[in-house]
LUMGUPA-816892 format. One record per residue (C-alpha): residue in three letters; x, y, z. Coordinates in Angstrom, 2 decimals, padded with zeros to 5 digits. Layout:
REM residues N
site voke = ALA; u = X; v = Y; w = Z;
...
END
This chain:
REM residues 308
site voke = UNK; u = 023.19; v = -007.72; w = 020.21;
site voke = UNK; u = 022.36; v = -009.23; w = 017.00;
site voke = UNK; u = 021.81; v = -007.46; w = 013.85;
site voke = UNK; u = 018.12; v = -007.12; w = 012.97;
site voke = UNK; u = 018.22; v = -004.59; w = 009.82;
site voke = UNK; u = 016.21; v = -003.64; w = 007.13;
site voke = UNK; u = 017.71; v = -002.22; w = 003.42;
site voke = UNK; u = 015.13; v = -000.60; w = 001.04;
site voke = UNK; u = 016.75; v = -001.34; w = -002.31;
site voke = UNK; u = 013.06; v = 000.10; w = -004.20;
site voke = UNK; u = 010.09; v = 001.45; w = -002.88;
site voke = UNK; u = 007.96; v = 002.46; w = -006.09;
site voke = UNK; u = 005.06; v = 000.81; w = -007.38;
site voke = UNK; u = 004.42; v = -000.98; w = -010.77;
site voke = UNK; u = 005.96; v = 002.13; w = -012.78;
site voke = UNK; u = 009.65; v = 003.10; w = -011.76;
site voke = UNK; u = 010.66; v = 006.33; w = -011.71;
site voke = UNK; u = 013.94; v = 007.97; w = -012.36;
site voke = UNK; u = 014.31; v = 008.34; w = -008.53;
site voke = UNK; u = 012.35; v = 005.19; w = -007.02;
site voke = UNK; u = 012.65; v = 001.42; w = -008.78;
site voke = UNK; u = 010.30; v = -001.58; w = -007.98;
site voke = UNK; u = 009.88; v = -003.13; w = -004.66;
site voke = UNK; u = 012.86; v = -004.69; w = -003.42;
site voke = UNK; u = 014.37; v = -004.97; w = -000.07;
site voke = UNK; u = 017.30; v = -006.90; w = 002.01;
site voke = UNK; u = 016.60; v = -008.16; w = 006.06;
site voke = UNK; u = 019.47; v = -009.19; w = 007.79;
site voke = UNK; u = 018.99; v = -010.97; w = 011.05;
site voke = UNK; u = 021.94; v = -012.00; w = 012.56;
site voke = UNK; u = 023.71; v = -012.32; w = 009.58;
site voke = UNK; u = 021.05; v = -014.12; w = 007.44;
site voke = UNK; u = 020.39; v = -012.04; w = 004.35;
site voke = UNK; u = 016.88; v = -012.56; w = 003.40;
site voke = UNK; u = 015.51; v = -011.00; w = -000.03;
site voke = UNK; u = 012.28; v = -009.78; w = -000.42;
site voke = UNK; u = 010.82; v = -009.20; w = -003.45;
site voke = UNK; u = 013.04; v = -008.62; w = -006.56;
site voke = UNK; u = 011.92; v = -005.94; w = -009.02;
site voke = UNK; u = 013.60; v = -004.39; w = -011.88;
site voke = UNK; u = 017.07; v = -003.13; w = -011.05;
site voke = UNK; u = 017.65; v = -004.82; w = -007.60;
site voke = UNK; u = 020.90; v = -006.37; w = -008.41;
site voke = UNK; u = 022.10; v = -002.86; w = -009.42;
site voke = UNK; u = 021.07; v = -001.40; w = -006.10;
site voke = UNK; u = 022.74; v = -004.10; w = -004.65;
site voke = UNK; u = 025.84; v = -002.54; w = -006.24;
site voke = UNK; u = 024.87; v = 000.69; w = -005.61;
site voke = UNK; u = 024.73; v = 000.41; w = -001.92;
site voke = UNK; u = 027.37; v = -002.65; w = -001.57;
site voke = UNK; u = 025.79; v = -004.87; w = -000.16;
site voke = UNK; u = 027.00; v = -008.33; w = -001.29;
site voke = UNK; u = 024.51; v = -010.28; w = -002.44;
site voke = UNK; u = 026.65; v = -013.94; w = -002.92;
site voke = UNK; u = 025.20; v = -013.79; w = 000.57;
site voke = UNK; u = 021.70; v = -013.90; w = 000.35;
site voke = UNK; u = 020.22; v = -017.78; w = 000.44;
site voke = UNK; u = 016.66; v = -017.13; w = 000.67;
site voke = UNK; u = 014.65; v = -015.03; w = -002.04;
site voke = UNK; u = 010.82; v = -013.98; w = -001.03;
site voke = UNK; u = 008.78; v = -013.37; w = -003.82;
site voke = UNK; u = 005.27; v = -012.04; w = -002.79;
site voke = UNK; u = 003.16; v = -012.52; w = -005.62;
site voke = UNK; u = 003.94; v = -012.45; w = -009.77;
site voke = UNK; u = 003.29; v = -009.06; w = -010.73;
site voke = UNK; u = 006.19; v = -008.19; w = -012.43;
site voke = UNK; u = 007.19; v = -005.02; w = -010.58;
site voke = UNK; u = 008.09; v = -007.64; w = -007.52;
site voke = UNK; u = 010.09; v = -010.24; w = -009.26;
site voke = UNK; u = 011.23; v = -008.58; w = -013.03;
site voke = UNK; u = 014.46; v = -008.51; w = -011.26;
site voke = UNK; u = 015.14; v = -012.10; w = -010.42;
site voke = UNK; u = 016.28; v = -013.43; w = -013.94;
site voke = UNK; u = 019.21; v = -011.04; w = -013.88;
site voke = UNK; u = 020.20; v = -011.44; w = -010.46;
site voke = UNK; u = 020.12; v = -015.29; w = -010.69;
site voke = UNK; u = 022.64; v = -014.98; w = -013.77;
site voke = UNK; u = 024.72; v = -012.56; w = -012.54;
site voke = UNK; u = 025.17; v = -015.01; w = -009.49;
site voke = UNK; u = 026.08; v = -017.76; w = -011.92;
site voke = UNK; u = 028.19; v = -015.54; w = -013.59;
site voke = UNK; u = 030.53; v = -015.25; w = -010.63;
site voke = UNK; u = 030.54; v = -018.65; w = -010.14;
site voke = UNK; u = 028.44; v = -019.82; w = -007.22;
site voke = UNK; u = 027.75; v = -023.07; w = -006.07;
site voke = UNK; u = 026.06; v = -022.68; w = -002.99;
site voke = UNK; u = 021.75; v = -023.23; w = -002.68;
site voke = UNK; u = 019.59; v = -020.81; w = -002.96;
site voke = UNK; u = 016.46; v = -021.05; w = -002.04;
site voke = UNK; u = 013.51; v = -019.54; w = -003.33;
site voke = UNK; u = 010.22; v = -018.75; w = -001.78;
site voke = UNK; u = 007.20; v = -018.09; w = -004.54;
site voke = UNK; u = 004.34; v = -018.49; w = -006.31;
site voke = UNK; u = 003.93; v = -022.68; w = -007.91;
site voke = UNK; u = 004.30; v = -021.01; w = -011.73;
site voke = UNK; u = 007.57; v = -018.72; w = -010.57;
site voke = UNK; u = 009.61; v = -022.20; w = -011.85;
site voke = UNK; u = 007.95; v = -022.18; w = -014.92;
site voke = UNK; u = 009.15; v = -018.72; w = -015.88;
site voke = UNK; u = 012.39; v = -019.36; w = -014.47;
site voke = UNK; u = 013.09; v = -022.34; w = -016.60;
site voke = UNK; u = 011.58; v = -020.91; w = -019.99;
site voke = UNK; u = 014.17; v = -018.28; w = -019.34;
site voke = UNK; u = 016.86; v = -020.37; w = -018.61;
site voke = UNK; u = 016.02; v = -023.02; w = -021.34;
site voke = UNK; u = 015.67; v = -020.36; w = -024.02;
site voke = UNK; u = 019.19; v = -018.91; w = -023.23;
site voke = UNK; u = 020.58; v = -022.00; w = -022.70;
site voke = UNK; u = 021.99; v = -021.06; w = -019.28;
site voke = UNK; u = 023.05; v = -023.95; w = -016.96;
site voke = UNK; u = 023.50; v = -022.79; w = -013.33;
site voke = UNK; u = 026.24; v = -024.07; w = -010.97;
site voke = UNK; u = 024.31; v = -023.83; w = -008.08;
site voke = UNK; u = 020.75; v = -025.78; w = -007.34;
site voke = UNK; u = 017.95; v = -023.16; w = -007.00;
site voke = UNK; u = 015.31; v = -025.41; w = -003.99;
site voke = UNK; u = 011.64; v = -023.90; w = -004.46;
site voke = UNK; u = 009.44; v = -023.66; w = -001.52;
site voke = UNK; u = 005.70; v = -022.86; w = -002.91;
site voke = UNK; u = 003.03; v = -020.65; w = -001.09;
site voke = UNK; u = -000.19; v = -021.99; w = -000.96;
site voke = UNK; u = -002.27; v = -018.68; w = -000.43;
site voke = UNK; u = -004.19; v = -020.13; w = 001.90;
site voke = UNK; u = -002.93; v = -020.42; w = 005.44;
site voke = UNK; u = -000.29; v = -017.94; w = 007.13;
site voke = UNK; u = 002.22; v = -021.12; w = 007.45;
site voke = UNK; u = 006.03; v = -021.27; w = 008.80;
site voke = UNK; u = 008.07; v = -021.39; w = 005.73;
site voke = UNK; u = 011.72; v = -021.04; w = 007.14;
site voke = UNK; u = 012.95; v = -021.57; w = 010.46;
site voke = UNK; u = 016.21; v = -022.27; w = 012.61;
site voke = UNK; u = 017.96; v = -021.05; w = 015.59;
site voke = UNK; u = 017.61; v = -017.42; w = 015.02;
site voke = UNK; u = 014.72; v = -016.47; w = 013.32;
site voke = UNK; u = 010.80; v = -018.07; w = 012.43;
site voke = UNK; u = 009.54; v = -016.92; w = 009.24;
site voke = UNK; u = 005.37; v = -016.62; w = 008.52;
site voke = UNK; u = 003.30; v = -016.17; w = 005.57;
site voke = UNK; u = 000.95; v = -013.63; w = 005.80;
site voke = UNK; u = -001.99; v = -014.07; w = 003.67;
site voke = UNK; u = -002.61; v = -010.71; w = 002.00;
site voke = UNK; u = -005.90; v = -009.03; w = -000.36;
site voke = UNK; u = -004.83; v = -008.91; w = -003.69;
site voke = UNK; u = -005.73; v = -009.14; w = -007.53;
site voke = UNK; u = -004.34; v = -012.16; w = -007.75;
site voke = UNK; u = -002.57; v = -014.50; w = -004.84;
site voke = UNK; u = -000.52; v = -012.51; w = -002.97;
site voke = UNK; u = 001.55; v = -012.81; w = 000.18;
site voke = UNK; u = 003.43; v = -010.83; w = 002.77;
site voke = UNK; u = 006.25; v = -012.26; w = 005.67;
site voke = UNK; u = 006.70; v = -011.63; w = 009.39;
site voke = UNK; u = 010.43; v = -012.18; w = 010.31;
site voke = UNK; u = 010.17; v = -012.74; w = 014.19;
site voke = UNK; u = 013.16; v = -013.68; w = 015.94;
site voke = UNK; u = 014.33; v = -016.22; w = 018.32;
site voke = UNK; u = 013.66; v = -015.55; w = 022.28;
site voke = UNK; u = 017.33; v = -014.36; w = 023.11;
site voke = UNK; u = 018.46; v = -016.02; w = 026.40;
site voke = UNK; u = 018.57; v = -013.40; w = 029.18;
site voke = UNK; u = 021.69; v = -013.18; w = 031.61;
site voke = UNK; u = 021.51; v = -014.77; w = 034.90;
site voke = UNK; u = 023.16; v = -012.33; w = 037.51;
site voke = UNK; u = 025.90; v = -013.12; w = 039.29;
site voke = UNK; u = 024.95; v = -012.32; w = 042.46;
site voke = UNK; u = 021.80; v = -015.00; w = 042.15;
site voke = UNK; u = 023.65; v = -018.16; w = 040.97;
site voke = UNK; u = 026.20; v = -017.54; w = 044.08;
site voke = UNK; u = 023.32; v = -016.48; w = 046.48;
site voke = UNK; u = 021.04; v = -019.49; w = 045.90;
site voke = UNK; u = 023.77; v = -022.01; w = 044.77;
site voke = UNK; u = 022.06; v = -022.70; w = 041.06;
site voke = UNK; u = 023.16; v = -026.02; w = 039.97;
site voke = UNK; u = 024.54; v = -025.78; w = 036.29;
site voke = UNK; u = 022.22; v = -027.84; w = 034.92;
site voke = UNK; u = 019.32; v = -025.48; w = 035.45;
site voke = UNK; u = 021.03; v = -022.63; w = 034.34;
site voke = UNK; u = 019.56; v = -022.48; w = 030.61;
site voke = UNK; u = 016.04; v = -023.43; w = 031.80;
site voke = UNK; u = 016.43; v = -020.33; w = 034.09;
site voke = UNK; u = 018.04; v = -018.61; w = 030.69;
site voke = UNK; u = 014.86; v = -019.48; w = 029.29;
site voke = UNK; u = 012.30; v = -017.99; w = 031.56;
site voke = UNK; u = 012.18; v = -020.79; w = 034.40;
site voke = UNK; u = 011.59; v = -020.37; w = 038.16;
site voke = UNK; u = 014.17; v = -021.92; w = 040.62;
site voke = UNK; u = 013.50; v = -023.58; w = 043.62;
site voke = UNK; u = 015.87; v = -023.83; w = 045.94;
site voke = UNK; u = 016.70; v = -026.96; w = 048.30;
site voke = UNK; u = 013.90; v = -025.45; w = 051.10;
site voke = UNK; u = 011.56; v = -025.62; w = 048.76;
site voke = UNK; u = 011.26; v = -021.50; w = 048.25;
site voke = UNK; u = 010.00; v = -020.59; w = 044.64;
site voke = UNK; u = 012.90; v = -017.73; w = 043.04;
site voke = UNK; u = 010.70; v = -015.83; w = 040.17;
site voke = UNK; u = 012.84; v = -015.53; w = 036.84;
site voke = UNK; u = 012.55; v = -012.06; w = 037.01;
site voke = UNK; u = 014.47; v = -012.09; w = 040.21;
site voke = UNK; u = 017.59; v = -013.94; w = 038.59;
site voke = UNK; u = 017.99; v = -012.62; w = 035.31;
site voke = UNK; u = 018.72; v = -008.98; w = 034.00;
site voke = UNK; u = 015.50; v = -007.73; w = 031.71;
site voke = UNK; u = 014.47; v = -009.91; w = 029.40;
site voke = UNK; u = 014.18; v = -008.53; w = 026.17;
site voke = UNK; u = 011.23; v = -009.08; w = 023.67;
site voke = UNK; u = 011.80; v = -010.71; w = 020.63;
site voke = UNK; u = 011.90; v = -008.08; w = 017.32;
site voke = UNK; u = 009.92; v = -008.88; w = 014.28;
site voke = UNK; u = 009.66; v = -007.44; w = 011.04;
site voke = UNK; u = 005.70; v = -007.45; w = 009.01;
site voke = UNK; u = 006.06; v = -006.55; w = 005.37;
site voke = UNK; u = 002.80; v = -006.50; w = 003.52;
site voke = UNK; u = 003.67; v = -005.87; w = -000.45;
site voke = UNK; u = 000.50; v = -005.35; w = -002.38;
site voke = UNK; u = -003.08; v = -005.62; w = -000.43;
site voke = UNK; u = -006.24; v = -003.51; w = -000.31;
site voke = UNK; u = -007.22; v = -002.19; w = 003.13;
site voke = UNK; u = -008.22; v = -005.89; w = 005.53;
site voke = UNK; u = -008.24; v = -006.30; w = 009.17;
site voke = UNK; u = -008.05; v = -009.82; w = 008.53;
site voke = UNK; u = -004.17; v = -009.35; w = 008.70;
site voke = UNK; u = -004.18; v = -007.50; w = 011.84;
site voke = UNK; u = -003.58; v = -010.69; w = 014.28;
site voke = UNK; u = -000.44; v = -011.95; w = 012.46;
site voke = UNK; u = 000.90; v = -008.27; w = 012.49;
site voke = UNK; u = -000.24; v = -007.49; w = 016.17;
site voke = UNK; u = 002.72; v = -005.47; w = 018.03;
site voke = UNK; u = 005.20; v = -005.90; w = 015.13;
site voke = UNK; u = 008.58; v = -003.96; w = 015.66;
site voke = UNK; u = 008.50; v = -002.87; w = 012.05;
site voke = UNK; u = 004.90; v = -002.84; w = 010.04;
site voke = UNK; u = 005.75; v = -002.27; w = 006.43;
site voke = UNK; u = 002.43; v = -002.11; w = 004.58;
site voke = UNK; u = 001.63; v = -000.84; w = 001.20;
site voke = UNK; u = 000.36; v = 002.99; w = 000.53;
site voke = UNK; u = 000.54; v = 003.20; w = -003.38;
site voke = UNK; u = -002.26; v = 006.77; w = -003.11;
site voke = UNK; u = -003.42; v = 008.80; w = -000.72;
site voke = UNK; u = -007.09; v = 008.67; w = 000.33;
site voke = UNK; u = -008.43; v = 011.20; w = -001.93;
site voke = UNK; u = -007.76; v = 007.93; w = -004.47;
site voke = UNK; u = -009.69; v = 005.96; w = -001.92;
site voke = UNK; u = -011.49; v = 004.53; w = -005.10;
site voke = UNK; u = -008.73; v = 004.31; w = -007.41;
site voke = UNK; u = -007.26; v = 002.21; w = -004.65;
site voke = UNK; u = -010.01; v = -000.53; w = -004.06;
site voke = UNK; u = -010.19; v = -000.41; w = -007.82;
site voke = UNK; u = -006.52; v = -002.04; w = -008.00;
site voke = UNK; u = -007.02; v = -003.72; w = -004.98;
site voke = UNK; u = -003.95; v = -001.39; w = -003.13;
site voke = UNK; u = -004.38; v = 000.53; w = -000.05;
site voke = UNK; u = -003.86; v = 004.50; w = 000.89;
site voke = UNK; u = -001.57; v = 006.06; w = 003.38;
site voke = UNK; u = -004.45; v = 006.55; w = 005.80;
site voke = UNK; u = -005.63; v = 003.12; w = 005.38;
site voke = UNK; u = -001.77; v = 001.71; w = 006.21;
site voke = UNK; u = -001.78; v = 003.97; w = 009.17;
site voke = UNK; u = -005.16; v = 002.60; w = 010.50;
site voke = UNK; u = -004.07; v = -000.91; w = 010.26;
site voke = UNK; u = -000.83; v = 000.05; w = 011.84;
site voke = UNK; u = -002.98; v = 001.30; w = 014.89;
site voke = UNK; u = -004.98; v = -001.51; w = 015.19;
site voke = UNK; u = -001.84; v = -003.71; w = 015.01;
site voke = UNK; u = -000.56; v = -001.53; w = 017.49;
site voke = UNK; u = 002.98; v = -001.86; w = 016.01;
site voke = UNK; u = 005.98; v = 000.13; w = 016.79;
site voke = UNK; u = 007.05; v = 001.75; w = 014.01;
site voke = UNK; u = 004.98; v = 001.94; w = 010.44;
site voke = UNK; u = 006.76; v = 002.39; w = 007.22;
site voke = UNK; u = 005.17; v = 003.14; w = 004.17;
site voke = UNK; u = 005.92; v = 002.46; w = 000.48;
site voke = UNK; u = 004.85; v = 001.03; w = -002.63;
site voke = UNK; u = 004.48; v = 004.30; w = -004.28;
site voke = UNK; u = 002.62; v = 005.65; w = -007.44;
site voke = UNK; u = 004.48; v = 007.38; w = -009.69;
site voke = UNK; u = 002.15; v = 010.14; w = -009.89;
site voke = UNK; u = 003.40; v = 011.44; w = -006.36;
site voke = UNK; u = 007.12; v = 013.33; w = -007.04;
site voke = UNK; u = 006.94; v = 014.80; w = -003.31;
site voke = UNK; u = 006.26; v = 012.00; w = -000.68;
site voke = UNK; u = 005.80; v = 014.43; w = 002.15;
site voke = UNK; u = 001.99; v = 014.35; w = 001.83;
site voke = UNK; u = 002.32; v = 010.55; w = 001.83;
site voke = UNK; u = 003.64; v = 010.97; w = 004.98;
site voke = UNK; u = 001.86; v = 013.53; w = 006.48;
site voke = UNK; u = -001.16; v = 011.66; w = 006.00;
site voke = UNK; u = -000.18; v = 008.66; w = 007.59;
site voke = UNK; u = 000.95; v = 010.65; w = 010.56;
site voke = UNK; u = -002.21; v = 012.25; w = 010.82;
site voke = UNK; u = -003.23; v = 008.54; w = 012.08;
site voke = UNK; u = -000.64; v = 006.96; w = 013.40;
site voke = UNK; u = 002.63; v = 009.21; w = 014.47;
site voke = UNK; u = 005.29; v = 006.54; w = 014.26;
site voke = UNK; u = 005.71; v = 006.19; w = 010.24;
site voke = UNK; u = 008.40; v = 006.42; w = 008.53;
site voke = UNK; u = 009.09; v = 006.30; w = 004.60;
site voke = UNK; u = 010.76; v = 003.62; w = 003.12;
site voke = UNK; u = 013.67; v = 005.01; w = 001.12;
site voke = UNK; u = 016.12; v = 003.75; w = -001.31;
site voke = UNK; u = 019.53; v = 002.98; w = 000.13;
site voke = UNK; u = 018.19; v = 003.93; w = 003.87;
site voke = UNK; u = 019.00; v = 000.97; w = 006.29;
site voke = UNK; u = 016.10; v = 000.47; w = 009.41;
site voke = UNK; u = 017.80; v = -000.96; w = 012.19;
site voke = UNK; u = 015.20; v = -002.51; w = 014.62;
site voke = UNK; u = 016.00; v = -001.74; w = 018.29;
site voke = UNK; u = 014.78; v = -003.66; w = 021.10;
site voke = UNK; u = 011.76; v = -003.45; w = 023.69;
site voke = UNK; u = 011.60; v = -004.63; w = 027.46;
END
């Protein structure tokens, strides 16, 4: 089975803490490392939790407040630093370059590996990174300024035909990946074989739904809908219900609701104020609507199992 795992690397909101940092967190599926969001400290907690991050080609910055991308200057040099050459690619806001390069050009830093930018447009929830293994979707989120979130879905994995089958009805070889694939068979009499008669259970693709910063909108709910993983924003709990549309960020009841609707698997929340030392109330509030959340804590890997 392939890896599908989720790192939190920070889960606090625009203020650290000395316990939580900025948003930051590492997906690996099937070996791709996949960044998301990079705020202050992330390269440390890299360190901190060893994960080695001269592996991660793909950066996802959601939107330019600075408590999701603060962290990318440093982590770009240190990379230099130790000398690679390899592409990295970054996904981001248009005026992300900009910043990049007044940095750069200031310090007179000249990297030895080409950064490739791939813009959001805010507009459309559009494919922005694809290949054999994984399909990766913008998700338009409801922000003070243009903001995004990402749905990692996987690749169909090919079921296994059984044995038994390919020696009972004589498969040919060259229909053996169609069948892999989810086709019927029909045999030389002309007798229709269902797939699910020839291949062990199929199982259903995992996906991944991280929504950074957004106020409460079921607008998101159809790109999101039966998500392995939902991770969606609670900076306050709903006695700040007006504090929250205020900032345009969303309460633990409100992530919970939209997890329900979504009917996801699993909800985990984050994105915390600092105000809140003890996240059990967080939690218990969430629960209270949907009983499947989790909290998203630093250095605590999520490891997304499969459904039939």
């Amino acid at each position: 089975m392939q890896n599908f795992e989720l790192t939190i690397l920070g889960c606090s909101s625009a203020t650290p803490t000395s316990q939580r940092n900025p948003t930051a967190q590492l997906l690996n599926v099937a070996e791709r490392f996949f960044l998301i969001d990079c705020g202050e400290a992330t390269q440390i907690q890299l360190r901190k939790f060893k994960l080695k991050f001269q592996r991660i080609n793909h950066i996802f910055i959601s939107h330019l407040h600075g408590d999701h991308y603060l962290g990318l200057i440093g982590l770009l040099s240190s990379m230099h630093l130790l000398g690679r050459t390899v592409d990295l690619h970054i996904y981001c806001p248009p005026e992300l370059k900009e910043i990049i390069d007044v940095q750069f050009t200031y310090s007179q830093t000249y990297l030895k590996y080409n950064i490739i930018y791939h813009y959001h447009n805010y507009v459309n929830n559009d494919i922005i990174f694809e290949d054999e293994k994984v399909e990766i979707r913008t998700i338009v989120l409801n922000h003070r300024i243009p903001c995004c979130g990402f749905i990692f879905t996987e690749k169909p994995i090919l079921a296994h035909i059984l044995k038994e089958k390919l020696e009972k009805y004589q498969i040919p070889f060259e229909q053996i990946l169609a069948i892999k694939k989810g086709a019927d068979f029909t045999t030389d009499k002309g007798e229709i074989i269902q797939n699910k008669q020839l291949v062990t259970n199929r199982m259903k693709p995992r996906s991944y739904a991280y929504c950074s910063d957004t106020c409460y909108d079921e607008r998101i709910i159809e790109f999101i809908k039966g998500a392995t993983l939902l991770y969606h924003e609670a900076t306050f709990m709903d006695e700040m219900l007006l504090r929250a549309k205020e900032t345009f960020h969303s309460t633990a009841l409100q992530a919970a609701t939209i997890a329900q609707k979504a009917e996801v698997k699993t909800l985990m929340i984050g994105h915390y104020s600092a105000r809140y030392k003890d996240l059990q109330p967080l939690l218990d509030e969430a629960k209270s609507v949907f009983k499947n959340t989790i909290l998203a804590v630093e250095g605590e890997s999520t490891r997304l199992e499969f459904e039939n």
